[in-house]
N, C-alpha and C positions, 0 to 999 in steps of 0.2 A: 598425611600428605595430600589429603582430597582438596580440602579449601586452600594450597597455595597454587596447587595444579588450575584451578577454576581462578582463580584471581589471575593468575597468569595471564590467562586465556581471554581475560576482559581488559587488561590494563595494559599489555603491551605494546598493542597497534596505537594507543595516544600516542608515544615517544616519538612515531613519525610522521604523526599527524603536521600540517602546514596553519597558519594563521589560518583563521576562520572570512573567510567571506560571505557567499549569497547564503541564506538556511531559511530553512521551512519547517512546519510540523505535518506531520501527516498521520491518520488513523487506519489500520489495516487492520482488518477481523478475516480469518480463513477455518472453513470446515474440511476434514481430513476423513473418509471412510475407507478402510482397509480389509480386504479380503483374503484369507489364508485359504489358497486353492489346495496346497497341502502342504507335507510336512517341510518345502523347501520352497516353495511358491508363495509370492503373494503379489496383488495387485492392491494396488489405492491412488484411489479419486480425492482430488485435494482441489479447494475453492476458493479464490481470495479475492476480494474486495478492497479496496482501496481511494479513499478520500486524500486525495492530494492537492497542491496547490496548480491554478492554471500557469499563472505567469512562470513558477519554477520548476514545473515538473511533468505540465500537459495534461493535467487537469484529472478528474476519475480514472481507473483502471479497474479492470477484472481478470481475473484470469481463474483458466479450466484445464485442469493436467491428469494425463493417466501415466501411471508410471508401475510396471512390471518390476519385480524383483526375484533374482533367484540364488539360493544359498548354495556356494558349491565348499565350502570348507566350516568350521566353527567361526562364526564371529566375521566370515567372510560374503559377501553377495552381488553379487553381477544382475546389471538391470539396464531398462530403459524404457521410454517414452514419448510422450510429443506436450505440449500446450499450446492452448491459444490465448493471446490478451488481445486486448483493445482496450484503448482511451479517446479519447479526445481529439487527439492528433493523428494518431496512426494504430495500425493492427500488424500483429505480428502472428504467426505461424512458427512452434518452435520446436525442434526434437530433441533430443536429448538421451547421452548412454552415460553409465555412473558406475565406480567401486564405492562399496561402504563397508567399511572395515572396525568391530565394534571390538573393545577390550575394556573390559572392568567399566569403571566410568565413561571412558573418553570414547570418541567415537567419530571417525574419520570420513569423509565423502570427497572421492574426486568426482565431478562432473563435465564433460564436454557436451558442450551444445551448438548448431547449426541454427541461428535465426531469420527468419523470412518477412522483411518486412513488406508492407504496400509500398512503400517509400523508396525501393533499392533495388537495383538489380540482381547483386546478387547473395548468396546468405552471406551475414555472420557469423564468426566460428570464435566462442568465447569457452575459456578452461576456468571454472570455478574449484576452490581450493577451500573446504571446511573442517573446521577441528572443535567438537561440544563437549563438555564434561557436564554430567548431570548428575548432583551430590543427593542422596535420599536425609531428610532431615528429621526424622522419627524412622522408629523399631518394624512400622507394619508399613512402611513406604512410600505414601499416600500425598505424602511433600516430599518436594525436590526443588534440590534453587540448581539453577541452568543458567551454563554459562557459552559462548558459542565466539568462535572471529571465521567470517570467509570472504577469501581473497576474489577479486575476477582480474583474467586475465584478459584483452581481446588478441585474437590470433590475426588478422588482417583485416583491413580496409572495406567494407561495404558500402561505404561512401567518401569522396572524398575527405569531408570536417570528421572521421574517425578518426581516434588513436587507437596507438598499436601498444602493447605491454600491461603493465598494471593497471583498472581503469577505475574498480571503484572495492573499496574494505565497507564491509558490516562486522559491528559489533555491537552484541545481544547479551542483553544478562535479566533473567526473572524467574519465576517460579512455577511450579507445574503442579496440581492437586489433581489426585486419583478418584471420580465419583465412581466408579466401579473396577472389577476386575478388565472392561473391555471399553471404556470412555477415561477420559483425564481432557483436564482444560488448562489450558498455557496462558498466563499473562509473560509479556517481554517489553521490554524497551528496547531499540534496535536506533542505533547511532551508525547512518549512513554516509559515508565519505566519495564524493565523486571527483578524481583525479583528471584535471584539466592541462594541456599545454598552455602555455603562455598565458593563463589566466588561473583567480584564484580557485581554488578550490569549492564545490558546493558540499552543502552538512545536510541533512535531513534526518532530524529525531522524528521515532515513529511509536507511538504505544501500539503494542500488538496483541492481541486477543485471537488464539485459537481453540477450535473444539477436535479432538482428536475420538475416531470409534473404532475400533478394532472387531471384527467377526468372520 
């Protein structure tokens, strides 16, 4: 049942998908260090970089995020954090509190976040919604094909040219190899959908390269 569960999870969000308009490609690489303060604690430091286009996207981004997590059940864990990006255009200040809820393969994150731009007077309040199945594809674990869909919600108005409701679907599918018990490295392609009023829709495919270290 594992490979129809992940197919699922990749191919469903096409079916409402809109005619394709404005796209871009874009290159993201992010470093991930994570610290077990103890048996129910941890913290991780995640880094991402981002080569995007100017005209469709506002050109470079980086971002820097700490993010607390604490396990209060099996498979359950309450957390939270803050990041910063900037690009090109603007800088943003963001915090953020999360459920992640893991079972067998799949693996659940709700997120709500409060954003601060330079640009705004006041935050944004955006509800992200993700569901990943990660299938092991050898005996000793070392491969895993990944599959992932997350929704964003925005909750109100921080400026007027905002929308309200659904605003933008990712969907992510690649493969994750273990170089040790405490690193693994992620290739993904991430097919980004940004939902517009009255206008068509923008697409942004992204090859994505992560390093993940755990200690």
């Amino acid at each position: 049942m594992r490979f129809p569960i992940l197919l699922a999870a990749i191919t469903l969000p096409l079916i409402v998908a809109p005619a394709r308009a404005a796209e871009d490609t874009q290159l993201w690489v992010s470093e991930a260090l994570t610290f077990k303060a103890d048996g129910n604690d941890s913290v991780t430091l995640d880094f991402s970089q981002r080569a995007r286009s100017d005209a469709t996207s506002g050109g470079e981004q980086s971002l820097s995020r700490i993010t607390w997590d604490h396990r209060i059940a099996d498979g359950v864990q309450v957390g939270g954090g803050f990041a910063y990006l900037k690009s090109e255009v603007d800088q943003e200040l963001r915090f953020h509190q999360q459920l992640t809820v893991t079972y067998g393969i799949l693996q659940s994150r709700t997120r709500l976040e409060q954003r601060f731009f330079d640009n705004a007077d006041e935050a944004s309040w955006r509800l992200r919604e993700r569901i990943q199945a990660t299938v092991p594809l050898d005996a000793d674990k070392k491969w895993a094909l990944v599959g992932a869909t997350e929704f964003f919600f925005h909750l109100n108005r921080a400026k007027p040219s905002d929308k309200t409701g659904l605003a933008v679907m990712r969907l992510q599918g690649g493969i994750r190899r273990s170089l040790s018990k405490s690193v693994d490295i992620q290739l993904l392609y991430m097919r980004q959908q940004t939902f517009r009023d009255n206008k068509a829709d923008t697409f942004n495919h992204v090859p994505w390269l992560s390093l993940n270290w755990r200690i």
